[in-house]
PQR file of N, CA, C, O and H, with PARSE charges and radii, in Angstrom:
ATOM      1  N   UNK A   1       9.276   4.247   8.359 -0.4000 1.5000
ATOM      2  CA  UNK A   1       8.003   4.704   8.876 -0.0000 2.0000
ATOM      3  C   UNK A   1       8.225   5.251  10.278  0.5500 1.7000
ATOM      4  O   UNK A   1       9.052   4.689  10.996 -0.5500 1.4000
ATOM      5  N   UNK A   2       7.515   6.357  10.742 -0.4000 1.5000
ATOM      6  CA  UNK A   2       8.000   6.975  11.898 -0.0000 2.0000
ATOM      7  C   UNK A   2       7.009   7.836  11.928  0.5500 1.7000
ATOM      8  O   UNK A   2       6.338   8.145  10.942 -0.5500 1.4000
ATOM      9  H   UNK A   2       6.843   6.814  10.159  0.4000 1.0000
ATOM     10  N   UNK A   3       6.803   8.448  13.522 -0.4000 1.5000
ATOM     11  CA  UNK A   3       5.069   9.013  13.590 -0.0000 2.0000
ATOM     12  C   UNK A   3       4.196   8.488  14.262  0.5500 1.7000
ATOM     13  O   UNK A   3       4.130   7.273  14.450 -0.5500 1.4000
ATOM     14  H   UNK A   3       7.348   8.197  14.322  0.4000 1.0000
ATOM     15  N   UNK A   4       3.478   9.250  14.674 -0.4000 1.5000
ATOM     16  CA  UNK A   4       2.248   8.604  15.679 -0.0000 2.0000
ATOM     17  C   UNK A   4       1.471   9.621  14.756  0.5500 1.7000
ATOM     18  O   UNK A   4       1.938  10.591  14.159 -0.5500 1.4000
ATOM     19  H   UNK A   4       3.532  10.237  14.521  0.4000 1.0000
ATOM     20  N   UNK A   5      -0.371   8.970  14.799 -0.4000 1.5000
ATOM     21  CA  UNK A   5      -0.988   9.477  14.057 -0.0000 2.0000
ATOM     22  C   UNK A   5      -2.359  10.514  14.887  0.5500 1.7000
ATOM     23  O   UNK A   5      -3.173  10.320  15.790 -0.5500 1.4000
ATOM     24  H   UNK A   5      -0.750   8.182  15.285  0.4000 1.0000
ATOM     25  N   UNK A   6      -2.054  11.481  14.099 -0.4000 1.5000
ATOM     26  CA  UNK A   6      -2.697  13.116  14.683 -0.0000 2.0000
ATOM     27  C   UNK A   6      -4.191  12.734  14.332  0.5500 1.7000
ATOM     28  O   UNK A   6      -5.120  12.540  15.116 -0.5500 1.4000
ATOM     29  H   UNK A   6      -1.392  11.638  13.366  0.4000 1.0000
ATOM     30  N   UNK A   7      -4.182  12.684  13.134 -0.4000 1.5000
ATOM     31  CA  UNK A   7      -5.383  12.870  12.517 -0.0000 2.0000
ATOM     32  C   UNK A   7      -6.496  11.976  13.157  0.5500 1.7000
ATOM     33  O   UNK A   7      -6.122  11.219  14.053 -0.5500 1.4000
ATOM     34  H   UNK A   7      -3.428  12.842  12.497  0.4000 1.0000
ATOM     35  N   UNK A   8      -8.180  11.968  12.711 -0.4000 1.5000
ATOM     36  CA  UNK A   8      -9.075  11.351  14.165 -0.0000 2.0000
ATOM     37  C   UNK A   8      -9.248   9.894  13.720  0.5500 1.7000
ATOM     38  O   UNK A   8      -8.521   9.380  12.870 -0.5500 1.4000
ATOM     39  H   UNK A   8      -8.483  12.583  11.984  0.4000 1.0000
ATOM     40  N   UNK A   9      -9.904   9.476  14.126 -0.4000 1.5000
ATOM     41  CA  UNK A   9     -10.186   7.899  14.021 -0.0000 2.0000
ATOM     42  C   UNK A   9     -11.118   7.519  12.720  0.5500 1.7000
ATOM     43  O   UNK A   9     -12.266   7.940  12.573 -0.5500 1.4000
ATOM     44  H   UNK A   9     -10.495   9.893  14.817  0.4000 1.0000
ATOM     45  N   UNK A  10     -10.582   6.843  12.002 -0.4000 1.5000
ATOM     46  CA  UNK A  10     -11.709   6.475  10.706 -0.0000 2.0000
ATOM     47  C   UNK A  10     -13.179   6.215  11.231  0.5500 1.7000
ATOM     48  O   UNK A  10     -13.497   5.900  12.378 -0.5500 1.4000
ATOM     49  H   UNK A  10      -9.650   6.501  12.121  0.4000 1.0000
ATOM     50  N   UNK A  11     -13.897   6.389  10.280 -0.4000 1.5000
ATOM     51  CA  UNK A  11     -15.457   6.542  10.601 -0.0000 2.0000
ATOM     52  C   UNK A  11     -15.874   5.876   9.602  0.5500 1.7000
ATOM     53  O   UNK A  11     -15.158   5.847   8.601 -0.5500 1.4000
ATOM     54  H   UNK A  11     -13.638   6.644   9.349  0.4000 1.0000
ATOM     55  N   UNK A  12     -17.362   5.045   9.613 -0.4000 1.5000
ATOM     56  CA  UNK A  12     -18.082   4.709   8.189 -0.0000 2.0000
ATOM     57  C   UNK A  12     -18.001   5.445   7.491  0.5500 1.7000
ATOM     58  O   UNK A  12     -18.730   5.097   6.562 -0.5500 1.4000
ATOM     59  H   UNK A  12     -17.944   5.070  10.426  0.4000 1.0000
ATOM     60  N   UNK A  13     -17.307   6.842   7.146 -0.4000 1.5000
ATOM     61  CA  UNK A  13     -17.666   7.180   6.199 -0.0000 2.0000
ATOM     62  C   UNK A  13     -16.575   7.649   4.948  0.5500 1.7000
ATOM     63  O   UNK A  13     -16.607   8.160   3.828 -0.5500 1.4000
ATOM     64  H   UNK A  13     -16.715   7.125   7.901  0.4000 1.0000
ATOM     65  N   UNK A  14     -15.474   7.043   6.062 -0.4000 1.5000
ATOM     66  CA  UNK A  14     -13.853   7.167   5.303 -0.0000 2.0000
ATOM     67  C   UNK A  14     -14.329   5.749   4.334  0.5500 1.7000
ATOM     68  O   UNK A  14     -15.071   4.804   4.603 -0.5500 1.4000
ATOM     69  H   UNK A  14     -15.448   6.628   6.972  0.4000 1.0000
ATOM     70  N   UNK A  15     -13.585   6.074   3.188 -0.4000 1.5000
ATOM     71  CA  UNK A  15     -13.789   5.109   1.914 -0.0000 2.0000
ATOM     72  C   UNK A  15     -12.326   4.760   1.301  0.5500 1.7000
ATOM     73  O   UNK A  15     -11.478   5.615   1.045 -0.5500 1.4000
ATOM     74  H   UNK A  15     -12.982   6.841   2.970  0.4000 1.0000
ATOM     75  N   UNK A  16     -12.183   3.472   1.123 -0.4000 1.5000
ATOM     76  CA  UNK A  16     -11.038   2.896   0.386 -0.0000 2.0000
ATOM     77  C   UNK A  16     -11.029   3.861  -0.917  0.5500 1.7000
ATOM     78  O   UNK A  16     -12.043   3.976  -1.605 -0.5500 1.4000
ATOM     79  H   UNK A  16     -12.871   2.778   1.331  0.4000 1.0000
ATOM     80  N   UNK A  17      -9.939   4.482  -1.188 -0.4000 1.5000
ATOM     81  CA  UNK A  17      -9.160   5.202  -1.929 -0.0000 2.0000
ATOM     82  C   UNK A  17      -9.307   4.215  -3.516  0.5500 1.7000
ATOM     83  O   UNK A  17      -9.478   4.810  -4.580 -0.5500 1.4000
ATOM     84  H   UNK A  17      -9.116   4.389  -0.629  0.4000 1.0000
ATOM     85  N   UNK A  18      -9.218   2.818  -3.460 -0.4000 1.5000
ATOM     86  CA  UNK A  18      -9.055   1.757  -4.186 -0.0000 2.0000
ATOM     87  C   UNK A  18     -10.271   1.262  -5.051  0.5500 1.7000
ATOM     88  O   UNK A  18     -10.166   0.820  -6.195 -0.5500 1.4000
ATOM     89  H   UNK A  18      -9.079   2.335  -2.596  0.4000 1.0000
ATOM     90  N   UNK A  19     -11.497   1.404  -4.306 -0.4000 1.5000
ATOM     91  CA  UNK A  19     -12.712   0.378  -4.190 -0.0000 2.0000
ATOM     92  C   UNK A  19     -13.682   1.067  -3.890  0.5500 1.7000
ATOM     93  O   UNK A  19     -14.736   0.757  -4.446 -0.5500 1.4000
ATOM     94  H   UNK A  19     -11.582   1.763  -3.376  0.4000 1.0000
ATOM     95  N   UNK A  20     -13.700   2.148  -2.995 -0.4000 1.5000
ATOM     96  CA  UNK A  20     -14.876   2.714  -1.918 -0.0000 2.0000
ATOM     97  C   UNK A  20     -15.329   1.683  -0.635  0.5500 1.7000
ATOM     98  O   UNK A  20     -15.863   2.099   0.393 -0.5500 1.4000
ATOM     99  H   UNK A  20     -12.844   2.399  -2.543  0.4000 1.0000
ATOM    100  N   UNK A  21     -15.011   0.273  -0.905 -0.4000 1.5000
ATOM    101  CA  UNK A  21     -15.538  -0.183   0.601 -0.0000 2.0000
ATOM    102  C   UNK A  21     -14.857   0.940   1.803  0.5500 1.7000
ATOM    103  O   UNK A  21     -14.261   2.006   1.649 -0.5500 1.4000
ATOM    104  H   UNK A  21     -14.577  -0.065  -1.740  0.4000 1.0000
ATOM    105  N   UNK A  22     -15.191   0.275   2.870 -0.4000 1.5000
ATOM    106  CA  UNK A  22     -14.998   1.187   4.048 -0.0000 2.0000
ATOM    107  C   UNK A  22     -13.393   1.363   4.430  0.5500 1.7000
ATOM    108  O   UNK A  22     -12.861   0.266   4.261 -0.5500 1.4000
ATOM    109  H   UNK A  22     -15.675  -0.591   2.994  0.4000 1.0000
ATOM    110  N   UNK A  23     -12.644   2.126   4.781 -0.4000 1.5000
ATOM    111  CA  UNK A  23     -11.500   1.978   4.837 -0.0000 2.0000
ATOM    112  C   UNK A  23     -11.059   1.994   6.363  0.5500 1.7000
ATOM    113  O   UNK A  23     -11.619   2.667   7.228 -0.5500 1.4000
ATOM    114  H   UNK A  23     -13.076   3.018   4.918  0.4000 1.0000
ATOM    115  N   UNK A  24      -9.850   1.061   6.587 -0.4000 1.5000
ATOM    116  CA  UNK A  24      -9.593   1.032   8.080 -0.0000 2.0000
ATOM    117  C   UNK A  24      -8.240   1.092   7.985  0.5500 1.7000
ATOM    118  O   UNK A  24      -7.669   0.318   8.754 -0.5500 1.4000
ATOM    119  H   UNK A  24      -9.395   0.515   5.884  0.4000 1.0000
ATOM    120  N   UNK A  25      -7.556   1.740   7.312 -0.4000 1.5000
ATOM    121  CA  UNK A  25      -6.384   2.198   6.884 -0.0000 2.0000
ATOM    122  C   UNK A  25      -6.018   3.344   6.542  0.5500 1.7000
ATOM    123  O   UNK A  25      -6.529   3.578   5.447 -0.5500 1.4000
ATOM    124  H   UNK A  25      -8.019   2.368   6.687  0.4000 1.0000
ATOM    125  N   UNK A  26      -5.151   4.542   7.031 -0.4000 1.5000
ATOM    126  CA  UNK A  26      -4.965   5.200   6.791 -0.0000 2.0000
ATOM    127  C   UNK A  26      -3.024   4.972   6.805  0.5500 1.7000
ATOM    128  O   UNK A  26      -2.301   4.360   7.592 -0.5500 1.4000
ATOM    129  H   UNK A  26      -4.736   4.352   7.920  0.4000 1.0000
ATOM    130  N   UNK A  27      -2.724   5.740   5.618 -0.4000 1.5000
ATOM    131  CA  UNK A  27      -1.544   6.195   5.048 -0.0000 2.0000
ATOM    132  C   UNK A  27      -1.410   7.904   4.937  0.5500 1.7000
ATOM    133  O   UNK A  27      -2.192   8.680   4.386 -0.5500 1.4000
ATOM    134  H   UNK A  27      -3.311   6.238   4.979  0.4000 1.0000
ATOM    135  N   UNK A  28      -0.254   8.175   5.595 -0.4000 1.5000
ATOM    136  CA  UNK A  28      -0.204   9.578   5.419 -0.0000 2.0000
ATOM    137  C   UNK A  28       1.508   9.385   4.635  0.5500 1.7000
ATOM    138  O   UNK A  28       2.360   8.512   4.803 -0.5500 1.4000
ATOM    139  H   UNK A  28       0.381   7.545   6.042  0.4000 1.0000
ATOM    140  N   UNK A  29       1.496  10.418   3.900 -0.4000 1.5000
ATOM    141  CA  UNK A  29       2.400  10.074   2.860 -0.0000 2.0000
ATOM    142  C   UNK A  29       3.310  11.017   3.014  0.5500 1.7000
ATOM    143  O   UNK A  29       2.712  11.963   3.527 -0.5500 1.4000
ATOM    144  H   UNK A  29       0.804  11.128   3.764  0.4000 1.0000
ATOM    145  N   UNK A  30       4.853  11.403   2.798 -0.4000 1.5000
ATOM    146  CA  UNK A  30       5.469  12.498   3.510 -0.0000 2.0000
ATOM    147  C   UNK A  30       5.084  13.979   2.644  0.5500 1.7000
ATOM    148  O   UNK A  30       6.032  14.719   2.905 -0.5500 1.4000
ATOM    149  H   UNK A  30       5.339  10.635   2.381  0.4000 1.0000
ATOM    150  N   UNK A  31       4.458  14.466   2.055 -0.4000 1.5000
ATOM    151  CA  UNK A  31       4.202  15.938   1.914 -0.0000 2.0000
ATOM    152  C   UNK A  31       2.944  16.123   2.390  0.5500 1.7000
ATOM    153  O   UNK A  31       2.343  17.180   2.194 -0.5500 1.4000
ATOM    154  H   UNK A  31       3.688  13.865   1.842  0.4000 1.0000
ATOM    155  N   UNK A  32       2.337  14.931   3.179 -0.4000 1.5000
ATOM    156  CA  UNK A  32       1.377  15.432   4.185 -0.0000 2.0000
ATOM    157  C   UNK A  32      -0.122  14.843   3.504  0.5500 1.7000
ATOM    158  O   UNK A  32      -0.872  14.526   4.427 -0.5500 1.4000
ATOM    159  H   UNK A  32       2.825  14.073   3.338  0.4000 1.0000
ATOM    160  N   UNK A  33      -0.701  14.632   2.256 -0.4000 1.5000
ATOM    161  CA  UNK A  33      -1.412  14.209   1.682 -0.0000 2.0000
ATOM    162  C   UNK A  33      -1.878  12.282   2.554  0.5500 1.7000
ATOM    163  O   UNK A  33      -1.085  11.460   3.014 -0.5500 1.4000
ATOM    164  H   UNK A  33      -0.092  14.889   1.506  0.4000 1.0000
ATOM    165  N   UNK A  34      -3.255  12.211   2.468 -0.4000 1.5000
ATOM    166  CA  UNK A  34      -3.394  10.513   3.270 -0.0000 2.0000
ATOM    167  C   UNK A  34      -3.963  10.132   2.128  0.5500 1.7000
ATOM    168  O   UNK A  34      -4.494  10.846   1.277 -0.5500 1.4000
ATOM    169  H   UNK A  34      -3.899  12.878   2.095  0.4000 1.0000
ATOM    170  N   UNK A  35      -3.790   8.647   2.151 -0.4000 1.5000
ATOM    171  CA  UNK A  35      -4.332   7.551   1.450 -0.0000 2.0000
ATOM    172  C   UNK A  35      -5.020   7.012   2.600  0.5500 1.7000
ATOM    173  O   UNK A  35      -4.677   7.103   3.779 -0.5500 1.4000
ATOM    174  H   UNK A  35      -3.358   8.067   2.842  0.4000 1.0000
ATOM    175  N   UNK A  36      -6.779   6.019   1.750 -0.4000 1.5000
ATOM    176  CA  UNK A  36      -7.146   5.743   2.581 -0.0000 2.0000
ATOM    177  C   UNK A  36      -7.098   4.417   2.030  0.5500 1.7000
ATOM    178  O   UNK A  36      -6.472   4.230   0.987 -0.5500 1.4000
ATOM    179  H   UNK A  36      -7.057   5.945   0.792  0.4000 1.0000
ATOM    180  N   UNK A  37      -7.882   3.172   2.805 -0.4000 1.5000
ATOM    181  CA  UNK A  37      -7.684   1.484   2.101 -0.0000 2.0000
ATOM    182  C   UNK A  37      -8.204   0.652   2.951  0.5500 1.7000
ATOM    183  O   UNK A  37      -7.804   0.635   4.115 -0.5500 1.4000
ATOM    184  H   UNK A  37      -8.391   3.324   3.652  0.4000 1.0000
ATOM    185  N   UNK A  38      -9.546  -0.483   2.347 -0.4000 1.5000
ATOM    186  CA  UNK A  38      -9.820  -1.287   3.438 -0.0000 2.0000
ATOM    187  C   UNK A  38      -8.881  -2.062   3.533  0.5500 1.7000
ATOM    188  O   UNK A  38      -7.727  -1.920   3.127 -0.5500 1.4000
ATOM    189  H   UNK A  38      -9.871  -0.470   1.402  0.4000 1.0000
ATOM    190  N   UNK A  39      -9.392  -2.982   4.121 -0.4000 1.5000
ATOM    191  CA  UNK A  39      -8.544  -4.168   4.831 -0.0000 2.0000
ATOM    192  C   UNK A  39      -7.454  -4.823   3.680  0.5500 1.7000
ATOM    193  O   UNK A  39      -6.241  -4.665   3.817 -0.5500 1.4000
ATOM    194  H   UNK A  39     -10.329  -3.098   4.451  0.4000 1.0000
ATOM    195  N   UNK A  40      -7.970  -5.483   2.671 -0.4000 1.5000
ATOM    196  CA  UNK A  40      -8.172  -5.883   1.454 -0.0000 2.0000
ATOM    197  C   UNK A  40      -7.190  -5.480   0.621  0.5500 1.7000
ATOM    198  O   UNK A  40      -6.663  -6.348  -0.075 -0.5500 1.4000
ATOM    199  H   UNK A  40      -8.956  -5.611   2.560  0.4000 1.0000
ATOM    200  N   UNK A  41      -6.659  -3.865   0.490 -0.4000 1.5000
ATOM    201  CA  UNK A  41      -6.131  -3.220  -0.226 -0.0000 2.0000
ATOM    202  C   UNK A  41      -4.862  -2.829   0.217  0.5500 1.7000
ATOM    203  O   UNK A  41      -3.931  -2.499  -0.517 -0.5500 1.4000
ATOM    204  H   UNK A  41      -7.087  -3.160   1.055  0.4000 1.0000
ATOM    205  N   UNK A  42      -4.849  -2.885   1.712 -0.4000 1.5000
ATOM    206  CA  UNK A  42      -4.078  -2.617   2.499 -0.0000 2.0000
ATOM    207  C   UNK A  42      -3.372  -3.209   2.358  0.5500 1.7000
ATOM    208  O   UNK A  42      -2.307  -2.941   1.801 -0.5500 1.4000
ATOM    209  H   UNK A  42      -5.605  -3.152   2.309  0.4000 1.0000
ATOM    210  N   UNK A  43      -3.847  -4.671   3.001 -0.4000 1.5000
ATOM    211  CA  UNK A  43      -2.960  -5.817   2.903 -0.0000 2.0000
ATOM    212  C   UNK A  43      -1.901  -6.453   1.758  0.5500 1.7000
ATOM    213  O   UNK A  43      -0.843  -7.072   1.865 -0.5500 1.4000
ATOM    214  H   UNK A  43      -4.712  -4.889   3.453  0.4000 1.0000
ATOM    215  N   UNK A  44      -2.683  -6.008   0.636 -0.4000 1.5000
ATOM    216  CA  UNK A  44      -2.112  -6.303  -1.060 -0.0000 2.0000
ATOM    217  C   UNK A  44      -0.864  -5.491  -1.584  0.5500 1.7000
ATOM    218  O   UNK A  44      -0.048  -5.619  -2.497 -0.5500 1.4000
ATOM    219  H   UNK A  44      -3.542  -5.505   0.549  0.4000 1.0000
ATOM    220  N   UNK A  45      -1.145  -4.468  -0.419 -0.4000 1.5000
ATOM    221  CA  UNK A  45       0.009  -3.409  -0.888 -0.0000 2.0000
ATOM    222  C   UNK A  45       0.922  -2.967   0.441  0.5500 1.7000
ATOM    223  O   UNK A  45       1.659  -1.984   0.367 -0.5500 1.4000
ATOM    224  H   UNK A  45      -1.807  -4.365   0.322  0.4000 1.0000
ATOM    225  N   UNK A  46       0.840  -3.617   1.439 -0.4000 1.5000
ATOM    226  CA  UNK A  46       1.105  -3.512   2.720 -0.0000 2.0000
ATOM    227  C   UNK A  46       2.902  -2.825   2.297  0.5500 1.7000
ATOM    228  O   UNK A  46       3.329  -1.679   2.439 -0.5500 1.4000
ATOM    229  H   UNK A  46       0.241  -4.415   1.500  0.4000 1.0000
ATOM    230  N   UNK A  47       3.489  -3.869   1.845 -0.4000 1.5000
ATOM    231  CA  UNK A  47       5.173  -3.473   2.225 -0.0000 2.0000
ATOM    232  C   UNK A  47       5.360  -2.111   1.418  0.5500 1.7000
ATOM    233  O   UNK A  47       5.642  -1.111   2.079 -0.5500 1.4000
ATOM    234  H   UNK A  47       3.142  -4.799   1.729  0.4000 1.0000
ATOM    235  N   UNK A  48       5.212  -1.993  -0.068 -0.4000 1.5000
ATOM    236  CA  UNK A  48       5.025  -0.736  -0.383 -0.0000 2.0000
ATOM    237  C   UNK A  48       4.739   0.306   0.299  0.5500 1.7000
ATOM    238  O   UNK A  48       5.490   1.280   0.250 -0.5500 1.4000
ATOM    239  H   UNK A  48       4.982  -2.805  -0.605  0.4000 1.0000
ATOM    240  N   UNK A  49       3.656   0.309   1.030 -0.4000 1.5000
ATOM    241  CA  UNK A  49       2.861   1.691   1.933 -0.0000 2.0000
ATOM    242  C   UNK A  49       3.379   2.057   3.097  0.5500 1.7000
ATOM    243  O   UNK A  49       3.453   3.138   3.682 -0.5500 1.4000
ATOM    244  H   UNK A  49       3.047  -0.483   1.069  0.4000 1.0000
ATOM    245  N   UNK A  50       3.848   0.589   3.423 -0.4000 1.5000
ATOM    246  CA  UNK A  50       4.494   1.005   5.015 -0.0000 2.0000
ATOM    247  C   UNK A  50       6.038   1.387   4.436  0.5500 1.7000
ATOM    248  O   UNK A  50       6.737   1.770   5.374 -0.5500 1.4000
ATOM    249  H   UNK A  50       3.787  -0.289   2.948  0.4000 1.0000
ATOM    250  N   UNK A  51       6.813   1.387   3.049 -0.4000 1.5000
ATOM    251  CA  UNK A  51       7.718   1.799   2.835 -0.0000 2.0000
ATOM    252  C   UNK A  51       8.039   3.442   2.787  0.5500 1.7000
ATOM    253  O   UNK A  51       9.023   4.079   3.164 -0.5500 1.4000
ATOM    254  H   UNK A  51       6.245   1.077   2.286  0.4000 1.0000
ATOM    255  N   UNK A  52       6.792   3.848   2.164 -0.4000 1.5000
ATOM    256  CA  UNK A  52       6.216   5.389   2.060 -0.0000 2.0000
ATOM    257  C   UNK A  52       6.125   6.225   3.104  0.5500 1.7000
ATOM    258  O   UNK A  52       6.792   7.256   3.199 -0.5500 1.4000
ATOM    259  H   UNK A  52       5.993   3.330   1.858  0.4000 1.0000
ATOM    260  N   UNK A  53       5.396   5.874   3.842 -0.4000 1.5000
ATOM    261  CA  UNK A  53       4.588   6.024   5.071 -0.0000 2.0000
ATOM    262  C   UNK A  53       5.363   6.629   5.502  0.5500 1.7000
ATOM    263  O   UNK A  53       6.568   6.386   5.567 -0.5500 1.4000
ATOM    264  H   UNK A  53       4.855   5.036   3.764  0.4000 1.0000
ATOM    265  N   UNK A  54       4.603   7.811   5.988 -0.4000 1.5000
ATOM    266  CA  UNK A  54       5.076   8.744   7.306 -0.0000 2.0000
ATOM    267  C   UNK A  54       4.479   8.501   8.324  0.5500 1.7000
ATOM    268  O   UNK A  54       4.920   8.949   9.383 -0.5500 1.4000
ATOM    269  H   UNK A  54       3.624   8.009   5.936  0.4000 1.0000
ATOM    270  N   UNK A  55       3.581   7.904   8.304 -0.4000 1.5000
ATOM    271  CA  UNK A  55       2.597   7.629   9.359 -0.0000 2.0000
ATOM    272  C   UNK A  55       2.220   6.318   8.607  0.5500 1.7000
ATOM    273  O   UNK A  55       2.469   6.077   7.426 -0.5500 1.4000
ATOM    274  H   UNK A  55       3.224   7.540   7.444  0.4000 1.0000
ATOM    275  N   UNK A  56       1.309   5.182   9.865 -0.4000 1.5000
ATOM    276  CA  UNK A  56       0.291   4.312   9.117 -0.0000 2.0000
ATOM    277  C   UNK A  56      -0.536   3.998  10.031  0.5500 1.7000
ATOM    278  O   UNK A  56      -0.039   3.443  11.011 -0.5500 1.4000
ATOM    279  H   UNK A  56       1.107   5.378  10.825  0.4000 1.0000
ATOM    280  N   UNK A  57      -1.643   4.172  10.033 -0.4000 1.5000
ATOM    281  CA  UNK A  57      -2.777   3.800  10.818 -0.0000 2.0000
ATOM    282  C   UNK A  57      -3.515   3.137  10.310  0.5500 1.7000
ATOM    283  O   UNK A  57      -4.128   3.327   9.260 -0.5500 1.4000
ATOM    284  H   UNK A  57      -2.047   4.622   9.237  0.4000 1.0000
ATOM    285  N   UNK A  58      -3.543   1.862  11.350 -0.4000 1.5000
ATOM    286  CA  UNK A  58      -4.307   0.286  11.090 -0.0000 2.0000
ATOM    287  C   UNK A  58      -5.345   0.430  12.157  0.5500 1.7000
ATOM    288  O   UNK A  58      -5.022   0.458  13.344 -0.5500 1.4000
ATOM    289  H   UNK A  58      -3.044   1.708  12.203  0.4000 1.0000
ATOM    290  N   UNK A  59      -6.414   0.508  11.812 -0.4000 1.5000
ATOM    291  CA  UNK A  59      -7.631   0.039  12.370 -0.0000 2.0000
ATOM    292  C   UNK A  59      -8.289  -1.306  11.900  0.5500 1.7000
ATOM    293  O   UNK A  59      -9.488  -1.553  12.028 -0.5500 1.4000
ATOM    294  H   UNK A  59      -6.677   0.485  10.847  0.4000 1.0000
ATOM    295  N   UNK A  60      -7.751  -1.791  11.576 -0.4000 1.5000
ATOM    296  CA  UNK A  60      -8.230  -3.429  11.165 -0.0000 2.0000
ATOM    297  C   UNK A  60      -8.660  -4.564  12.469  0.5500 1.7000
ATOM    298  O   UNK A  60      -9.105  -5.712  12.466 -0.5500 1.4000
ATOM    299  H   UNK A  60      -6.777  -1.590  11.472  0.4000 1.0000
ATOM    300  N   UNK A  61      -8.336  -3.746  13.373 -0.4000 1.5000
ATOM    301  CA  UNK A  61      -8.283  -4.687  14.604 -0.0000 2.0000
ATOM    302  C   UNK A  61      -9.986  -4.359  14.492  0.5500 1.7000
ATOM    303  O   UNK A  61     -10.420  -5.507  14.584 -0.5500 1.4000
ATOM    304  H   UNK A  61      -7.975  -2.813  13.375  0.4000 1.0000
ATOM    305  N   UNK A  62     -11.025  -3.596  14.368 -0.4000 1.5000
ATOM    306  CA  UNK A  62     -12.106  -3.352  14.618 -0.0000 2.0000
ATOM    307  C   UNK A  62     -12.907  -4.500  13.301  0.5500 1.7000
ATOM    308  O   UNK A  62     -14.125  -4.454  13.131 -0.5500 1.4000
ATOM    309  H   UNK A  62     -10.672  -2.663  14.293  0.4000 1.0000
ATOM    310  N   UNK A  63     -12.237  -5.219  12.685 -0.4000 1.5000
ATOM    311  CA  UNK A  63     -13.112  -5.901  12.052 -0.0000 2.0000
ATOM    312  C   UNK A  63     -13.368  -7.535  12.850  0.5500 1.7000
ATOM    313  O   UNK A  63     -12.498  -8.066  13.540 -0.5500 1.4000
ATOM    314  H   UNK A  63     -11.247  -5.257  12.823  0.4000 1.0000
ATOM    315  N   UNK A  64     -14.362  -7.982  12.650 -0.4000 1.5000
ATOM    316  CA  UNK A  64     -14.256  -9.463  13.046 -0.0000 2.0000
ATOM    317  C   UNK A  64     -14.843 -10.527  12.283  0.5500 1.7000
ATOM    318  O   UNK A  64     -15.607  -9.977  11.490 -0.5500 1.4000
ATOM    319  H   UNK A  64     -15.069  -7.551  12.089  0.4000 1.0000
ATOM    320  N   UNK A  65     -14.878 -11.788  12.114 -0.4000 1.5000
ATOM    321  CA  UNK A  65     -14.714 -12.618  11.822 -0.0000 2.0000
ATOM    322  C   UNK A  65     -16.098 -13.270  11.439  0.5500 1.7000
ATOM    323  O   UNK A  65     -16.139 -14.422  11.006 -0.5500 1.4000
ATOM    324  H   UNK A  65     -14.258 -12.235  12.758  0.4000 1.0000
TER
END
């Protein structure tokens, strides 16, 4: 995985790729295409994605408890 991420900051209105809940995950994949994923989905598939990953952007820190 390698990259800093260009693209803008997830919004309510980015949707888990998986589910549709809200997604705070973004995956950009190397021919440039993103996956999106809440928390949830992310996590379930974490080592996989970050294996892929050209990028990975975790916004999970914005959830709380």
């Amino acid at each position: 995985m390698t990259g800093t991420t260009t693209k803008p900051t997830l919004t309510n209105l980015d949707r888990c790729d998986r589910c549709g809940a809200q997604a705070y995950v973004r995956v950009v994949l190397p021919g440039g295409s993103d996956l999106l994923f809440c928390r949830h989905h992310a996590k379930s598939h974490d080592s996989k994605l970050r294996e892929m990953a050209v990028e990975y952007h975790d916004e999970t820190d914005k959830l709380t408890v």
